[in-house]
C-alpha positions as CSV (number, residue, x, y, z in Angstrom):
1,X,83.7,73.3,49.9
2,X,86.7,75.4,50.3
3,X,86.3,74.4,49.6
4,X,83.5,75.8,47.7
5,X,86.3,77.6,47.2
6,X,85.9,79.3,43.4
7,X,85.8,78.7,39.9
8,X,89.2,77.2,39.4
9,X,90.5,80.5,37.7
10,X,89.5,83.1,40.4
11,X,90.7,80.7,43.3
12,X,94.1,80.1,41.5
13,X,94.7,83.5,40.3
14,X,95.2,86.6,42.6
15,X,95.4,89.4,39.6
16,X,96.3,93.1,40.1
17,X,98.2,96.0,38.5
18,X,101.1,97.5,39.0
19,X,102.2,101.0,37.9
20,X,98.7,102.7,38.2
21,X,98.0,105.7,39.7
22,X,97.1,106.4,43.3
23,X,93.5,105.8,42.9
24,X,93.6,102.0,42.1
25,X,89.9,100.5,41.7
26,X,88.3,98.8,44.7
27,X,89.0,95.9,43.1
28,X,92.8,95.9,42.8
29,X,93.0,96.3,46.6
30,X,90.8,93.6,47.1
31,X,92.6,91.4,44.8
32,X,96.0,92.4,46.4
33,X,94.5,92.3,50.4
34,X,93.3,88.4,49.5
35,X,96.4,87.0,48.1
36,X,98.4,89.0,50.7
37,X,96.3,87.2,53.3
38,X,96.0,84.0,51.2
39,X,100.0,83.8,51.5
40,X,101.2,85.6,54.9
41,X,97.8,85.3,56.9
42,X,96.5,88.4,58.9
43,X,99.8,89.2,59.9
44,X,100.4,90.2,56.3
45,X,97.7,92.9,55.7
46,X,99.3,96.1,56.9
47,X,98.5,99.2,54.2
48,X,101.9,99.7,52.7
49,X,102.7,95.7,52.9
50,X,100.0,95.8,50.3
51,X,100.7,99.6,48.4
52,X,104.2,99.0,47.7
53,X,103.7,95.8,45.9
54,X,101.1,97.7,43.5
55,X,103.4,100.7,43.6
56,X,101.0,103.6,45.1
57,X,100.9,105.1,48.3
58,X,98.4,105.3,51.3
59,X,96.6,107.8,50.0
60,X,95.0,105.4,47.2
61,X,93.8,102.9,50.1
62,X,92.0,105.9,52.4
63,X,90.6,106.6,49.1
64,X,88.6,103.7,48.9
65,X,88.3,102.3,52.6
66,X,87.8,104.4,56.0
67,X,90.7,102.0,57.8
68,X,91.7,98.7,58.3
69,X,88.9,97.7,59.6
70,X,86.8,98.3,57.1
71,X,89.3,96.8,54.6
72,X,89.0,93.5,56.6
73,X,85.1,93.7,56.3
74,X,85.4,94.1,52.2
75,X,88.1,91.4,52.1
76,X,85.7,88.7,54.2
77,X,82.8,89.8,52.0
78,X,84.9,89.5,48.1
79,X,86.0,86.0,49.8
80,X,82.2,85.2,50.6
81,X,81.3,86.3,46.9
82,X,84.0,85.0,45.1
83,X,84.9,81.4,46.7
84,X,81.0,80.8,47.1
85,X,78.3,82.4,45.9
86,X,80.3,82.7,42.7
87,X,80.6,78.8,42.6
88,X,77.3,78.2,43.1
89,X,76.2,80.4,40.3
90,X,78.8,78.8,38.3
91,X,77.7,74.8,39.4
92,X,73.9,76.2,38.7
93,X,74.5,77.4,35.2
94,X,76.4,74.8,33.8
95,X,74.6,71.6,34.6
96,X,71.6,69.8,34.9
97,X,70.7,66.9,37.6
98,X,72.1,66.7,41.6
99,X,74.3,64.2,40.6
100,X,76.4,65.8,38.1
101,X,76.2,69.2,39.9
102,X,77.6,67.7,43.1
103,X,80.6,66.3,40.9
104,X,81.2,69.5,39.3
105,X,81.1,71.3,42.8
106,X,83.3,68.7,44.6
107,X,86.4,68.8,40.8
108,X,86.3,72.5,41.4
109,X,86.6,72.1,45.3
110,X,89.4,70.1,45.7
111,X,91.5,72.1,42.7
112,X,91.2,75.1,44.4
113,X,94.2,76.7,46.4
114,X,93.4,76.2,49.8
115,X,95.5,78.9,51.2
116,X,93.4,81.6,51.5
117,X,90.5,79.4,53.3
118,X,92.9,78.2,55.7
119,X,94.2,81.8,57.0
120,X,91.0,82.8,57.3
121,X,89.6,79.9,59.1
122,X,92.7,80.7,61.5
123,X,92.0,84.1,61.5
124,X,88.4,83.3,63.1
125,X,89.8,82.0,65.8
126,X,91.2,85.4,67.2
127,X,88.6,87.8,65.8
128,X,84.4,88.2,66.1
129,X,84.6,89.6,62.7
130,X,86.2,87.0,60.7
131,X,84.2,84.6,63.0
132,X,80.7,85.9,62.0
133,X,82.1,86.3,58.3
134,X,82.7,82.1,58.5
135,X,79.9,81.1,60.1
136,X,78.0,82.9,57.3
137,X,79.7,81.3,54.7
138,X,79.4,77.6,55.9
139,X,76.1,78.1,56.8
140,X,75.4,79.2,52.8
141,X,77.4,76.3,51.8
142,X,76.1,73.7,53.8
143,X,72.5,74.9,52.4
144,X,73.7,74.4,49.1
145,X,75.2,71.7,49.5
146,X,72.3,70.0,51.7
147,X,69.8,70.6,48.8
148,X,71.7,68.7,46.4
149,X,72.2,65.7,48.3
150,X,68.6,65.7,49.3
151,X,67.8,66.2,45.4
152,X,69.5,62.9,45.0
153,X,66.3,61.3,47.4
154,X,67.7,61.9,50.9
155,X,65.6,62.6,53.5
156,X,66.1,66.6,54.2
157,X,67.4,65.7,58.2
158,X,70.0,63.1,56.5
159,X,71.1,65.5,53.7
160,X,71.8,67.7,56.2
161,X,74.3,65.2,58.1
162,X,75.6,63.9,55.1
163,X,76.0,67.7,53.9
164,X,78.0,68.4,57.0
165,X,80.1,65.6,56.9
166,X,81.2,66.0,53.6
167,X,82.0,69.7,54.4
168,X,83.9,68.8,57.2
169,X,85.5,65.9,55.5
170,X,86.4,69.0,52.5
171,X,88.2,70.8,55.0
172,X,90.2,68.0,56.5
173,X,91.4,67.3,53.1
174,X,92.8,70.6,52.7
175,X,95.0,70.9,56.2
176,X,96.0,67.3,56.1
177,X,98.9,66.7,53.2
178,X,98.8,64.3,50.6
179,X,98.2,64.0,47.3
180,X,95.6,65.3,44.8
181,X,92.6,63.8,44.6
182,X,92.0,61.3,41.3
183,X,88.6,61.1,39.4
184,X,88.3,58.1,40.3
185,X,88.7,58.6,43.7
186,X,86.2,61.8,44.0
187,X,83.4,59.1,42.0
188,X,84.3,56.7,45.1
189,X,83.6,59.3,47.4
190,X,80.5,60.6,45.6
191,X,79.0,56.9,45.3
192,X,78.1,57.3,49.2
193,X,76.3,60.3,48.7
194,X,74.5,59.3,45.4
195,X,72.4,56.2,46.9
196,X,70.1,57.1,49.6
197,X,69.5,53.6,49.8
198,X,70.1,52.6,53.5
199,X,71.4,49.7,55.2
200,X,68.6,48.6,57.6
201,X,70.5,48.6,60.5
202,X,70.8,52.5,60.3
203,X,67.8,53.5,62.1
204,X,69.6,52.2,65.2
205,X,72.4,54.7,65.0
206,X,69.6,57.7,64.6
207,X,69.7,60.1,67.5
C-alpha cells in the first residue's frame, strides 16, 4: 500500500524550515532526513547533506540523535507512522463498510509519491535494520489490509492471499512506469476483491 503510503498531503509534501536556530525540533530533521532519502536514497543522508539545506550546523543534529545510526532508526520508525499507521487511522475515521474503506485506501495508495518507499525497499536489501523496519511494516499492512477483504465475506486464509497479492500487485505498480491509475480502473481492480463468490473450479488450485 505504498503504498499504504500516507494521507495524500503528508506523502506529497516533505515540509521543513529554514533559518531556525541550531536546535531544530525532532521533527524538522525527520521531515528533512525522509525527503533527503525519498530523493537521493541512503546515499543521501550524510549530517551536513541534510544541515545545510535547513541552514544549522551539526551541533543541532547531536542535539537530538546520538549518531547516524540512531537517526536511521527514527527515520524507519516516522516512515512506519506516517505512510501507515497514519493511513489507517485516516481510512478508519472516515468511512463506514469494507467496501468503501478498501476504495479509500487503494485512491490514496496509488496518489502517493512512491519515492521514498522505493529507496527504502532498496535500502533493505543491504541493511538488517531497514530490513526488520520493512518487514514490520508489510506485515501491519497486510493485516490491515487482510481484515478488510475478509470483511467483504472472504474466507480469512483467502483474504490473506488476496491481501498479499494485491500488496504485491501495489508495489509492482509503483516500479513499473506508466500512467496513473483512472477511477474507473481502480473500481475494475476492486470488483475482484469485492465478490467472494468463487468460481467452482477454484478448489482445485488450493494448496
Amino acid at each position: 500500500m505504498e503504498i499504504l503510503a500516507s494521507t495524500v498531503a503528508i506523502v506529497n509534501t516533505f515540509g521543513y524550515g529554514r533559518g531556525m536556530d541550531d536546535r531544530l525540533n525532532r521533527q524538522h530533521w525527520l521531515d528533512a532526513g525522509l525527503e533527503r532519502l525519498a530523493s537521493h536514497g541512503p546515499q543521501g543522508l550524510p549530517i551536513m547533506a541534510i544541515a545545510e539545506p535547513l541552514g544549522v550546523t551539526k551541533g543541532s543534529f547531536y542535539w537530538h540523535f546520538r549518531d547516524q545510526r540512531e537517526y536511521a532508526a527514527a527515520l524507519l520508525a516516522e516512515w512506519e507512522l506516517t505512510r501507515t499507521q497514519h493511513i489507517i487511522d485516516q481510512v478508519e475515521r472516515a468511512v463506514d463498510g469494507a467496501a468503501v474503506k478498501l476504495r479509500n485506501l487503494m485512491s490514496v495508495t496509488v496518489a502517493a509519491d512512491p519515492r521514498l518507499a522505493l529507496a527504502i525497499r532498496s535500502w533493505a536489501s543491504t541493511d538488517p535494520l531497514v530490513r526488520k523496519a520493512v518487514k514490520r511494516v508489510d506485515k501491519k499492512r497486510l493485516a490491515y489490509l487482510s481484515g478488510l477483504i475478509a470483511a467483504l465475506g472472504w474466507s480469512d486464509d483467502d483474504a490473506a492471499t488476496l491481501a498479499r497479492w494485491a500488496h504485491g500487485a501495489l508495489l509492482g505498480y509503483f516500479i513499473l512506469e506508466g500512467p496513473a491509475l483512472t477511477e474507473a480502473q481502480i473500481d475494475l481492480i476492486l470488483s475482484t476483491l469485492a465478490s467472494p463468490n468463487k468460481p467452482p473450479s477454484a478448489q482445485r488450485y488450493r494448496t
